[in-house]
C-alpha positions as CSV (number, residue, x, y, z in Angstrom):
1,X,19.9,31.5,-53.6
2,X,18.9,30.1,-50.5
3,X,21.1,29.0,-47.6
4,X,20.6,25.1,-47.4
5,X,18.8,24.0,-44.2
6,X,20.6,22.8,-40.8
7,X,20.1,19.6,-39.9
8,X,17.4,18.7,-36.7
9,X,18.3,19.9,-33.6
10,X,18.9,17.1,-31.3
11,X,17.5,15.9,-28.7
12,X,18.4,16.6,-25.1
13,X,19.8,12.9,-24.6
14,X,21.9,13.2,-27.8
15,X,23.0,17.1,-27.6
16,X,23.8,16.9,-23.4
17,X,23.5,13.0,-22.5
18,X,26.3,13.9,-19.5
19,X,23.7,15.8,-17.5
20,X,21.3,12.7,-17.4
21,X,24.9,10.9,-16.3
22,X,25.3,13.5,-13.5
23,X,21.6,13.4,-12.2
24,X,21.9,9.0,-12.2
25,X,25.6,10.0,-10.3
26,X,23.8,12.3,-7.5
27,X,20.5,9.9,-7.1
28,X,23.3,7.3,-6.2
29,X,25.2,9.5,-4.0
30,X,21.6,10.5,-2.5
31,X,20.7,7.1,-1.7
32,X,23.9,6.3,0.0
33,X,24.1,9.0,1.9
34,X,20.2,8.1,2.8
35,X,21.5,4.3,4.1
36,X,24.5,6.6,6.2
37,X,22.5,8.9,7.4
38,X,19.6,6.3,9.0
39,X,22.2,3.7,9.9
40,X,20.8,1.0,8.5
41,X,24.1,-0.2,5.8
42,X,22.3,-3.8,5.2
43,X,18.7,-4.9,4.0
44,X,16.9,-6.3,6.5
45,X,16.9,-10.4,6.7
46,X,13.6,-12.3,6.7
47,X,13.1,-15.0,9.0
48,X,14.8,-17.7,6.8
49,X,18.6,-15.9,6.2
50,X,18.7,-14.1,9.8
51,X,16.6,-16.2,12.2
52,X,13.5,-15.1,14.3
53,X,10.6,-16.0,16.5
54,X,8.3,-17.8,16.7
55,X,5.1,-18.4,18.2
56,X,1.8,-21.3,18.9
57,X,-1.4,-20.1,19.5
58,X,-3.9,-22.2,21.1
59,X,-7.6,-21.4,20.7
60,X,-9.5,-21.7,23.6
61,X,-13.2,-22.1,24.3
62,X,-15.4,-20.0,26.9
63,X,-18.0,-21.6,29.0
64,X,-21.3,-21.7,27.4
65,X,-20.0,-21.7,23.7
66,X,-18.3,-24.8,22.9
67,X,-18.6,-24.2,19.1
68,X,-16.6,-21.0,17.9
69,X,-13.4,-22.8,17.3
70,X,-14.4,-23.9,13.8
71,X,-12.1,-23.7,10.6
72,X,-13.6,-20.0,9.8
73,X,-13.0,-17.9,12.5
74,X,-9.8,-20.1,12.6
75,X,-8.9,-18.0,9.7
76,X,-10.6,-15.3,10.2
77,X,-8.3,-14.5,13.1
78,X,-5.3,-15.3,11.6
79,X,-6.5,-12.9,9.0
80,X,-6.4,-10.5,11.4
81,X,-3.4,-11.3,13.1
82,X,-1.5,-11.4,9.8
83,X,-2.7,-7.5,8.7
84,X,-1.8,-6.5,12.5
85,X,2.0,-7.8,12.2
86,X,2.5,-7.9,8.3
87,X,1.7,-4.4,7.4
88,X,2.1,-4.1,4.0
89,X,2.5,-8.0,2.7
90,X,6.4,-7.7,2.6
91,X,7.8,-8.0,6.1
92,X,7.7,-11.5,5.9
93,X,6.0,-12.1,8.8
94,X,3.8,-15.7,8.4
95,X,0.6,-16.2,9.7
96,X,-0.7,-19.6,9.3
97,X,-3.4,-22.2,10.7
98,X,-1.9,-25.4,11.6
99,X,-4.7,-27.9,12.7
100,X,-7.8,-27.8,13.7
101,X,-6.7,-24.8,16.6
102,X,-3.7,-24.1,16.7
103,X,-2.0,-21.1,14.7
104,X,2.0,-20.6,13.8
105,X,3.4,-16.6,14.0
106,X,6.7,-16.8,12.5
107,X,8.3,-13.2,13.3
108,X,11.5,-12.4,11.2
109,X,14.3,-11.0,13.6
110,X,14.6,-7.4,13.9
111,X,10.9,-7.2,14.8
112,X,10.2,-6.1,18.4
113,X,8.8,-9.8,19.3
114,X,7.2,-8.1,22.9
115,X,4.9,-5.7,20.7
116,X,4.3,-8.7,18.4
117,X,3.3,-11.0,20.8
118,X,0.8,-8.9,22.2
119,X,-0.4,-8.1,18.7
120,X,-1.3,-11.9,17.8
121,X,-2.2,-13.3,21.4
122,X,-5.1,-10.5,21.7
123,X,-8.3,-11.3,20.7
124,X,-10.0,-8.4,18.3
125,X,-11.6,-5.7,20.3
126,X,-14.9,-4.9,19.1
127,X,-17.4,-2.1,20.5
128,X,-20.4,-0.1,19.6
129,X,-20.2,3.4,20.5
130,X,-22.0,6.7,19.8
131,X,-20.9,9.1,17.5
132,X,-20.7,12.5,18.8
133,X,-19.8,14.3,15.5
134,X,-17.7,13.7,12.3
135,X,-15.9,15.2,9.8
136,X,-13.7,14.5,6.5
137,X,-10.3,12.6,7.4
138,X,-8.0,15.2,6.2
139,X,-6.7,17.7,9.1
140,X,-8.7,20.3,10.0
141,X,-7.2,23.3,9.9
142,X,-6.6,25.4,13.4
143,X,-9.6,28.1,13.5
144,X,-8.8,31.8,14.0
145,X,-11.1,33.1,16.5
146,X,-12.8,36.6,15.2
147,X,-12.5,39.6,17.1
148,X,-15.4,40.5,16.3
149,X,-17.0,38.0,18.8
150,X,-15.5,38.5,21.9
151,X,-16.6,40.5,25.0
152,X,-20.3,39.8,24.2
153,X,-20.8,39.4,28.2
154,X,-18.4,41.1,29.7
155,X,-17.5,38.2,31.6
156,X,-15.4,36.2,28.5
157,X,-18.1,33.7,27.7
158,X,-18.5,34.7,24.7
159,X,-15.1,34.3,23.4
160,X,-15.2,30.6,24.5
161,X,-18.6,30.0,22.6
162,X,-17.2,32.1,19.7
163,X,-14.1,29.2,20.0
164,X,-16.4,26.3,20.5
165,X,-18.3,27.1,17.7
166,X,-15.3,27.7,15.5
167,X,-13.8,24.6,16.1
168,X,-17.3,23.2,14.9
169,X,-17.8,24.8,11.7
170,X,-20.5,23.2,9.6
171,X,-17.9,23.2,6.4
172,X,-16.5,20.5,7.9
173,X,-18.5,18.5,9.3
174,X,-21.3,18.7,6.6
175,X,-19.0,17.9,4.0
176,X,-17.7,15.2,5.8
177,X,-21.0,13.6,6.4
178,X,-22.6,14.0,3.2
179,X,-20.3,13.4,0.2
180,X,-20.8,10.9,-2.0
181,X,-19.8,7.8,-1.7
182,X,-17.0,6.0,-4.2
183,X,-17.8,2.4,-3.9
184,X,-19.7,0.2,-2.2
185,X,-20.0,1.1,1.3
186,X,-20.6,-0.9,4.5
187,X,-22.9,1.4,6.2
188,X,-26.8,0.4,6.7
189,X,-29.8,2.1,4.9
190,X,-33.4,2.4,6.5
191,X,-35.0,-0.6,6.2
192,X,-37.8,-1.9,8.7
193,X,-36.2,-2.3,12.3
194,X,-32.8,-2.0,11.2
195,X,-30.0,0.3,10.7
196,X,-29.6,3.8,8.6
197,X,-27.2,4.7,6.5
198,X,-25.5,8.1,6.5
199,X,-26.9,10.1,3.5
200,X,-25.3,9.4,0.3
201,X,-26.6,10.1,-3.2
202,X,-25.2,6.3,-4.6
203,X,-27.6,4.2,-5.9
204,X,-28.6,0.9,-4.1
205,X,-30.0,-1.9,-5.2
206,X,-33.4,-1.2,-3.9
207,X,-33.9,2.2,-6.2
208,X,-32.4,4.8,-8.3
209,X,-30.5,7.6,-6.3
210,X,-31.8,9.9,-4.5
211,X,-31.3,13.1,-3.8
212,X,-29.2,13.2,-0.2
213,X,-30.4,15.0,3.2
214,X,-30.4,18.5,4.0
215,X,-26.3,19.0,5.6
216,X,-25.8,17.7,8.9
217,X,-26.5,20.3,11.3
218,X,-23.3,21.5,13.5
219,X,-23.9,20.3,17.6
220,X,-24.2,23.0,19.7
221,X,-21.2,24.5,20.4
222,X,-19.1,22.3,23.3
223,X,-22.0,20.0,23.5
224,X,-20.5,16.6,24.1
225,X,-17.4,17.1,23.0
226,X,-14.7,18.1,25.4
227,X,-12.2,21.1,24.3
228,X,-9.4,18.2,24.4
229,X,-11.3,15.6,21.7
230,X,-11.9,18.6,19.4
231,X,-8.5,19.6,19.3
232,X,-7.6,15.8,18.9
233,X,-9.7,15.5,15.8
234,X,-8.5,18.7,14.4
235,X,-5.3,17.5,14.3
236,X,-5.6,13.7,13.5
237,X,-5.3,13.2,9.9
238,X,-6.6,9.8,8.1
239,X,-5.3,10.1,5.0
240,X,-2.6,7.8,5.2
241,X,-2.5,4.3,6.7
242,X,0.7,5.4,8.7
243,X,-1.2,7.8,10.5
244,X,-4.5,5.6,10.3
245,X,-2.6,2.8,12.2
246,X,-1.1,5.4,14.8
247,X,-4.9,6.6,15.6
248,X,-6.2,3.0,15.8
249,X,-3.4,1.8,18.0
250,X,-4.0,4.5,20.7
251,X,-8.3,3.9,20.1
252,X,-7.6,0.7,20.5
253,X,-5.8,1.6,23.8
254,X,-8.4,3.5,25.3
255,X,-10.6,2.9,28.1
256,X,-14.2,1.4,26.8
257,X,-15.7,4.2,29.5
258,X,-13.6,7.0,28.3
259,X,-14.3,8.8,24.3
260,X,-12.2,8.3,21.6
261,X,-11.0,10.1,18.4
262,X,-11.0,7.1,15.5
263,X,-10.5,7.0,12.0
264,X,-12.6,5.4,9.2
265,X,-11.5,2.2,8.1
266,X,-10.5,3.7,4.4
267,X,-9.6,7.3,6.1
268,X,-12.6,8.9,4.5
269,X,-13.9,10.0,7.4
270,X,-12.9,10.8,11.2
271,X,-15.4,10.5,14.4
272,X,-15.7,11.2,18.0
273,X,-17.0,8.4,19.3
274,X,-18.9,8.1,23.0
275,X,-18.2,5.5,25.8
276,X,-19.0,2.1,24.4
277,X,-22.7,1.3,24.7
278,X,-22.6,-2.3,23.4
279,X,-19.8,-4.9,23.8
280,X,-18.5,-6.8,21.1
281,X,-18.8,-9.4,23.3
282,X,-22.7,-9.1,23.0
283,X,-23.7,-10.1,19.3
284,X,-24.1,-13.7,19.9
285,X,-23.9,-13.9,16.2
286,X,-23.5,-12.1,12.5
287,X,-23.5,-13.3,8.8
288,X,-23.9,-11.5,5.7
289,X,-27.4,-12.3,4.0
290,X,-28.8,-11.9,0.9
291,X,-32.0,-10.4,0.5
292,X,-34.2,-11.5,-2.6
293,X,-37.5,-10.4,-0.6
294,X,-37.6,-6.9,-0.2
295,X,-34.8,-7.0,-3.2
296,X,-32.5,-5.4,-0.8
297,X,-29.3,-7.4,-1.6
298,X,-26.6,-8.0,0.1
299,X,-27.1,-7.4,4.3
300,X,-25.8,-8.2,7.4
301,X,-27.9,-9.6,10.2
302,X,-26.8,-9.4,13.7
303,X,-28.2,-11.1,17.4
304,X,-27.5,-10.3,20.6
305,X,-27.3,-11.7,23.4
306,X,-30.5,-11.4,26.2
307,X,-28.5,-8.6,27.9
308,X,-26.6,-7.5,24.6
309,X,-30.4,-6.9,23.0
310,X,-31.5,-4.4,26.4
311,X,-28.2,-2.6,25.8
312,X,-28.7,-2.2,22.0
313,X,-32.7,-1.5,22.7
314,X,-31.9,1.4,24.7
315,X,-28.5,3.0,22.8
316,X,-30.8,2.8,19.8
317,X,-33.8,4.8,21.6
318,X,-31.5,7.4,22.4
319,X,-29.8,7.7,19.0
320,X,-32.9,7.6,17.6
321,X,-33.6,11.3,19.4
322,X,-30.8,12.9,18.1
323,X,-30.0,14.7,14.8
324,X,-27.4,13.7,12.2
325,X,-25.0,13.0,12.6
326,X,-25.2,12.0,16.5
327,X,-28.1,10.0,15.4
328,X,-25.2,7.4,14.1
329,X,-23.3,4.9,16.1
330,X,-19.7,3.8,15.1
331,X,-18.6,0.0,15.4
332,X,-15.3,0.3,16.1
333,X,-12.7,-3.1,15.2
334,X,-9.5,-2.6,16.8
335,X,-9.5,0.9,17.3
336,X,-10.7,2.0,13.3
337,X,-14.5,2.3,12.7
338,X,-15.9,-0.2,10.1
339,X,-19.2,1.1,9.7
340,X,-21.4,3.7,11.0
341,X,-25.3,3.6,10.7
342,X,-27.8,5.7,11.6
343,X,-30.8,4.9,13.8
344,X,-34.3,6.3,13.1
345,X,-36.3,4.7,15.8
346,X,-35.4,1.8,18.6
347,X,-34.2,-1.3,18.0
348,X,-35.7,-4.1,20.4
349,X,-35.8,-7.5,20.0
350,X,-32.4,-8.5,20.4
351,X,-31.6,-8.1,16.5
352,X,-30.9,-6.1,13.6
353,X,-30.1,-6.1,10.0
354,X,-27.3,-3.4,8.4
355,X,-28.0,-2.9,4.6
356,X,-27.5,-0.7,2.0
357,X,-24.8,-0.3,-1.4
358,X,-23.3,-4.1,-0.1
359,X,-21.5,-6.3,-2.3
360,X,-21.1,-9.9,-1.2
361,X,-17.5,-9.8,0.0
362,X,-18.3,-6.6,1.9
363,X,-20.9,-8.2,3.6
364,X,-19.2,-11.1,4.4
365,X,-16.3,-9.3,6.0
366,X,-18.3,-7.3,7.5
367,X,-19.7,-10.0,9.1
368,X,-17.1,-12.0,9.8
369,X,-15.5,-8.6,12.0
370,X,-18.4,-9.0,13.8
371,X,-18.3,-12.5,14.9
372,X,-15.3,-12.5,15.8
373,X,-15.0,-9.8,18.1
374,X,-18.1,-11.0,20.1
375,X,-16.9,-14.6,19.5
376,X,-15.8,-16.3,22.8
377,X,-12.4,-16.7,21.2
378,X,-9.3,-16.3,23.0
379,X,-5.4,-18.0,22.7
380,X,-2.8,-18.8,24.4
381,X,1.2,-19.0,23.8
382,X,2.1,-22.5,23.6
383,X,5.0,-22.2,22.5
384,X,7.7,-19.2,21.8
385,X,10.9,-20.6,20.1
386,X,13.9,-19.1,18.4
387,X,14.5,-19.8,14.9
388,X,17.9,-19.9,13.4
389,X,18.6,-18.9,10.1
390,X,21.7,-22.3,9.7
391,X,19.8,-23.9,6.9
392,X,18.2,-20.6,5.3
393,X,22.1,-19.2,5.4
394,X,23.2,-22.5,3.7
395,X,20.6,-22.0,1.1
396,X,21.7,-18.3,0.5
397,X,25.3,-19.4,0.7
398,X,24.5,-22.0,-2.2
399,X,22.2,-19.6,-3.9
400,X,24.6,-16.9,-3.9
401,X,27.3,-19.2,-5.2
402,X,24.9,-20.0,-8.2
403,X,24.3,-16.5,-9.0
404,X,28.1,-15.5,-9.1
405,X,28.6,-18.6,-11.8
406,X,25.9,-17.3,-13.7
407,X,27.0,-13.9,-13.2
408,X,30.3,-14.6,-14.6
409,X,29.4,-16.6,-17.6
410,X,26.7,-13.6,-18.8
411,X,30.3,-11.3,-18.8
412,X,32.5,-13.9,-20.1
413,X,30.0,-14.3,-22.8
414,X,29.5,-10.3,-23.3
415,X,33.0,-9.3,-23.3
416,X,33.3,-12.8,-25.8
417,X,30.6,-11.6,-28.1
418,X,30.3,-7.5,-28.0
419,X,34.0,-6.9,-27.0
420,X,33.9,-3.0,-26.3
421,X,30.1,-2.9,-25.5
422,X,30.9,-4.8,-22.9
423,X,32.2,-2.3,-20.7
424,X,29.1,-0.5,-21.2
425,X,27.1,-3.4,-20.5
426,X,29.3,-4.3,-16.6
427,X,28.6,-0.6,-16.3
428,X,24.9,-0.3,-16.3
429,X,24.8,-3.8,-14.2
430,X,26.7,-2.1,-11.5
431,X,24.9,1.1,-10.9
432,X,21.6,-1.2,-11.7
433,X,23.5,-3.4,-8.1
434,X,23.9,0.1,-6.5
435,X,20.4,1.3,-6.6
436,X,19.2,-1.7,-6.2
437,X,21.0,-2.4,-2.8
438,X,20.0,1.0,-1.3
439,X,16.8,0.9,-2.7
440,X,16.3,-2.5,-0.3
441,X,18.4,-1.5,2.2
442,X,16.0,2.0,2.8
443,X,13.1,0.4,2.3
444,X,13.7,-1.9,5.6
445,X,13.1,0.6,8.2
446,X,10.4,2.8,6.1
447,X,8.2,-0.2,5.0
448,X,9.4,-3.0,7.1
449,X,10.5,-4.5,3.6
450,X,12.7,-8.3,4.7
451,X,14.6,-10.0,2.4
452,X,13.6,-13.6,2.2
453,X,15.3,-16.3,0.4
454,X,12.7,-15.9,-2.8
455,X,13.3,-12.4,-2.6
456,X,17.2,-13.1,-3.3
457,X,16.3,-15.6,-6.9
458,X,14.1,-12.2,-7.7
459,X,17.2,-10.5,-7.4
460,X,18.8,-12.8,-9.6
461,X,16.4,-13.7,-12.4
462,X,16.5,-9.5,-12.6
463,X,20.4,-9.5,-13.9
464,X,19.1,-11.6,-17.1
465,X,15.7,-9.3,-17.7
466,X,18.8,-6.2,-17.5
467,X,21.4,-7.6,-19.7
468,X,18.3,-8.9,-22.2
469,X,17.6,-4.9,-22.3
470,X,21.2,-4.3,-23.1
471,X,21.4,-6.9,-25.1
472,X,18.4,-5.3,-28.0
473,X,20.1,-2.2,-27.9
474,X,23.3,-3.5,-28.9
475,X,22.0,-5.6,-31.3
476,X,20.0,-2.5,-33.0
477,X,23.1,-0.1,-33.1
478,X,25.0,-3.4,-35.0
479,X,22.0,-3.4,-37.4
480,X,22.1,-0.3,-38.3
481,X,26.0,-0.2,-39.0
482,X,25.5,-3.3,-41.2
483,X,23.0,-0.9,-43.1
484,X,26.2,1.1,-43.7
485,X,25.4,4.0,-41.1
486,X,28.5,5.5,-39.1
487,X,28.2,4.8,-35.3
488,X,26.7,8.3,-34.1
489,X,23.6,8.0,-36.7
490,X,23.4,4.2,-35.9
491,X,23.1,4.7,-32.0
492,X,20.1,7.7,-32.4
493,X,18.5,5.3,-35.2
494,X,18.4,2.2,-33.3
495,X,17.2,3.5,-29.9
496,X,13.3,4.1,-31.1
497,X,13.4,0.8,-32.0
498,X,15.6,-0.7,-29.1
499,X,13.4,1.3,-26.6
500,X,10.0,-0.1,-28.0
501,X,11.2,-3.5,-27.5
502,X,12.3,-3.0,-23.9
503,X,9.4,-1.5,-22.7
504,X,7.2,-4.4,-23.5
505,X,9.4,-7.0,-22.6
506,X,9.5,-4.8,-19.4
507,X,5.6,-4.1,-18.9
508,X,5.4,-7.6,-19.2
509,X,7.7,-8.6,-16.6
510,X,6.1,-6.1,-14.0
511,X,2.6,-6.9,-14.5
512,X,3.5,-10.4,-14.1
513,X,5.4,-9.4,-10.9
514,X,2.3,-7.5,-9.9
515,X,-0.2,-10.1,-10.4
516,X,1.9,-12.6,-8.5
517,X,2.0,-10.0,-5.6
518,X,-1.2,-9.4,-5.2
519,X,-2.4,-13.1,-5.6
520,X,-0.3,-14.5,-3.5
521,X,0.6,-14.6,0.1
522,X,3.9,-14.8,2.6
523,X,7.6,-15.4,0.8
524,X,6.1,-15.5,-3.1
525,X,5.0,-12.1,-2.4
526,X,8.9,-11.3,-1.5
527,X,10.0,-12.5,-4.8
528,X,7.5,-10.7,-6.6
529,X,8.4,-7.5,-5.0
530,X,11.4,-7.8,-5.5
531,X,11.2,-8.7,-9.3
532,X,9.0,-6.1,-9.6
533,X,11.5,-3.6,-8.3
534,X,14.5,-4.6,-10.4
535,X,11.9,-4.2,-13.5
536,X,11.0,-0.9,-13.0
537,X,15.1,0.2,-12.3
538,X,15.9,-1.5,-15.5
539,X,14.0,1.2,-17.4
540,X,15.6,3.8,-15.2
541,X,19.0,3.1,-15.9
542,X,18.2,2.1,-19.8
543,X,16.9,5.2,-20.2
544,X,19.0,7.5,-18.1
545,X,22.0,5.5,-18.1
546,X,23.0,3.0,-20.7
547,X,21.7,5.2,-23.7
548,X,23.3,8.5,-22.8
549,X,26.5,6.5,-22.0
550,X,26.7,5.1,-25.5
551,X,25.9,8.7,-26.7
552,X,29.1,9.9,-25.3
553,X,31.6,6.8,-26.3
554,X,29.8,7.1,-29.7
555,X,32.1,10.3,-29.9
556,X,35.7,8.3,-29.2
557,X,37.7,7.4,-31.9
558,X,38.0,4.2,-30.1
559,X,34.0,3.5,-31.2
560,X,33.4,5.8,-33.9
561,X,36.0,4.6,-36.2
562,X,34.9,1.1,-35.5
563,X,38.1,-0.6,-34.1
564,X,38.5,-4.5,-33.8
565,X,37.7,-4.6,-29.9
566,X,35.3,-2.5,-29.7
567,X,32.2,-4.7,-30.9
568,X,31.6,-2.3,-33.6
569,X,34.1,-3.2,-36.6
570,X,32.1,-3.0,-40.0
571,X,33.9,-5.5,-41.1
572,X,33.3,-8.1,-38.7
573,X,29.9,-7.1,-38.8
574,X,29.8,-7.3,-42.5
575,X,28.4,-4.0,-43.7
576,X,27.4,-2.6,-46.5
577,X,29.4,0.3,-48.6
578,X,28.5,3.6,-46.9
579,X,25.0,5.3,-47.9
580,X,25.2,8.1,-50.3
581,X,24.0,11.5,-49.5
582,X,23.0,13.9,-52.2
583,X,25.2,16.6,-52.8
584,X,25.3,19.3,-50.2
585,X,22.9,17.8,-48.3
586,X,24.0,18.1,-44.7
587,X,24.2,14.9,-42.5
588,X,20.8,14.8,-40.4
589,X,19.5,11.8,-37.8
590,X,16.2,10.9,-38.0
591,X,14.2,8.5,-35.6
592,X,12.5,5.8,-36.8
């Protein structure tokens, strides 16, 4: 006769829920020891709880061009200023125009105002310079010179062209200059006295795709580039906007006369880049068109200035000499190249048209970048004030008040309600607080994360979405035991169901969160980040907390056996009489 079966193995969370407890225990000690260990034991204050500075900006007209202050390059440069102190939308720095030409920096304290203020009161650099080569925006790894090509004069030439040539290698570079393009890019194509675009086999609108050009042929080894460039664009890696910022900042720094090392504007790509040819300050004007004539699309037309047009005339007739990809000229906003066309013959006239694989708001911003770095634009500082945070504390002070009422009325009514499971409940609130906190607090100094005022009611409105998830599970297990289940069966059965639930009430609540980021601006953007944070640790601690918590008190008499205050009494909960089991059947736990 055969031995009856054993019942399902279970699973991890059920069999060993005390290592998930352990791992939740050391990520908390982790992040603690994180906010010791940098120094930084509170999150960092936006402008409206800790005070700041801030700053007037008066636009000023140039001689000749009464015109450019109008309400779109108004914005257009407080667009600019905002990316350049705002980073990543959450610092809570607040760019706005106020008037007719006059725009308000409000810089949260904690910000080094010096840096700021020379970030907002400098109008956009913009240049045209040649590019002397190009490759992928990864780093290039350090080439090992062969020992097979040294000595070839006697005289140690050869080892230094063996080097040169190395450091050249057409993997690289080719690669770099000749891989497809993802999405829409803002480099020209060949069209009739305009610009080229780098070859690309993406479809435009004039035509199918096309096969690309032959690989761009490596410069002769050393030619144009100095030893010192090539090891600065060996090293310089784009692929991060960290590191993308760092290479503008110090591109932006350098001399107009002197080369430069710059990154593509989306890190794809990495230049050397010759002495500017062409000014910023020489397009008289640029707008994105669109072309229904030669079915071209979406382009950008540019026109210099008298002198502006004899400088582009004869950059371009060089160019135009050279092979890819120092046939290419790199304009260069703020230290990061926007675009990079090619030239196939020279460009007189004092005009030129960029086109290719646009889509309108590429071609507007492109645009716009140009016009305002050759726009006679510049500000002034009217006025540099300190901000104190008096009424912003008074808020919080009220705020926080609020919170702790609310606070305390959720527990009274837990502990009213669910008795036991209320412990449970205060507990997975807490290390939700914990993680929370230290989450904000280390995400000051790596992100320049503030906490604002909205940013604290996110806080908030995230205890209710927490104890709501609490809340279903609870309310599952109890279901289950009024089914006439014991506690160990009814807390496995009722977390498929429990978790379902919480996960879309969750996905919910962050894409709302995430929508409200992304369409918004300034402090909502706070709260929504912060909302959206607290979502995504509710899962965490759900799932790695609260259920292998109630695993393990499932297993104390105090629980199992159902007693009066521990929320679980069949009585109270009015089950049924316990479900039969055939006989000799063992006891197994199946998910829903």
């Amino acid at each position: 006769m055969a031995a009856p079966k054993k019942g399902r193995r279970a699973p991890a969370s059920q069999g060993h829920p005390g290592r998930t407890l352990i791992l939740v225990l050391i990520a908390m000690a982790g992040l603690i020891g994180g906010m010791f260990y940098s120094g930084t034991l509170t999150p960092r204050l936006g402008i409206d709880l800790a005070g700041g500075t801030s700053f007037t900006l008066a636009a000023q007209n140039q001689p000749g061009k009464p015109n450019a202050i109008n309400e779109t390059n108004m914005n257009t440069a407080a667009g600019i200023m905002e990316r350049r102190v705002n980073g990543l939308g959450v610092t809570e720095s607040e760019v706005q125009t106020q008037g007719s030409n006059h725009i308000i920096v409000n810089i949260p304290k904690g910000t080094d105002a010096k840096q700021a203020r020379q970030q907002v009161g400098t109008t956009a650099q913009l240049g045209f310079r040649p590019v002397l080569t190009t490759t992928a925006g990864t780093k290039t790894p350090e080439p090992k010179p062969s020992p097979s090509k040294s000595g070839t004069n006697g005289k140690g030439k050869g080892d230094k062209a063996a080097g040169d040539q190395a450091k050249t290698t057409p993997g690289t570079q080719q690669n770099a200059s000749s891989s497809p393009s993802s999405k829409p890019t803002t480099q020209g194509r060949a069209v009739t006295d305009s610009l080229k675009k780098a070859p690309s086999a993406k479809p435009t609108p004039s035509g199918p795709a096309k096969p690309s050009t032959p690989p761009v042929p490596t410069p002769p080894a050393g030619a144009d580039i100095p030893p010192a460039l090539q090891k600065q664009l060996n090293a310089l890696d784009c692929s991060t906007k960290k590191s993308r910022a760092a290479a503008g900042e110090k591109a932006a720094n350098t001399k107009p006369s002197d080369p430069v090392v710059a990154c593509k504007e989306d890190g794809a790509q990495k230049y050397v880049l010759g002495p500017v040819a062409v000014e910023g300050t020489d397009v008289s004007s640029a707008k994105a068109v669109f072309d229904s004539q030669q079915g071209q699309g979406w382009i950008v037309q540019m026109d210099f200035t008298s002198e502006g047009g004899k400088k582009f005339g004869d950059i371009t007739g060089k160019l135009a000499t050279k092979t890819p990809p120092q046939n290419q000229f790199g304009i260069v906003l703020d230290g990061a190249v926007v675009s990079s066309p090619s030239v196939d013959k020279a460009i007189m006239g004092g005009g030129a048209t960029i086109s290719g694989g646009f889509t309108q708001q590429s071609a507007e911003d492109l645009g716009n970048m140009l016009s305002y770095g050759a726009l006679p634009l510049s500000f002034k500082i009217d006025d540099e004030t300190t901000v104190t945070a008096a009424l912003g504390g008074e808020q919080l002070h009220a705020g926080l008040i609020a919170g702790a009422i609310g606070l305390a009325l959720v527990i009274i009514y837990l502990v009213a309600y669910y008795r036991g499971l209320a412990l449970v409940a205060l507990a997975s609130l807490g290390v939700s607080a914990i993680l929370t906190y230290t989450i904000m607090t280390l995400l000051g100094p790596a992100i320049g994360f503030a906490l604002n005022l909205p940013a604290v009611c996110g806080a908030i409105v995230a205890i209710g979405i927490t104890a709501d998830s609490f809340i279903v599970y609870f309310e599952r297990i109890r279901d289950e035991i009024r089914e006439g289940r014991t506690l160990r069966p009814a807390v496995e059965r009722g977390w498929p169901r429990a978790r379902r639930t919480i996960l879309v009430s969750d996905f919910v609540s962050f894409l709302a969160a995430a929508v409200l980021f992304i369409v918004t601006v300034g402090k909502v953007q706070g709260f929504a980040f912060t909302l959206g944070l607290t979502t995504v640790l509710d899962v965490v601690v759900v799932f790695l907390f609260t259920k292998p918590l109630m695993t393990l008190l499932a297993r104390r008499k105090f629980f199992s056996e159902g007693h009066s205050w521990s929320g679980l009494d069949p009585k109270r909960l009015g089950a049924k009489p316990p479900l039969r089991r055939r006989r000799g059947a063992a006891p197994t736990t199946k998910e829903a």
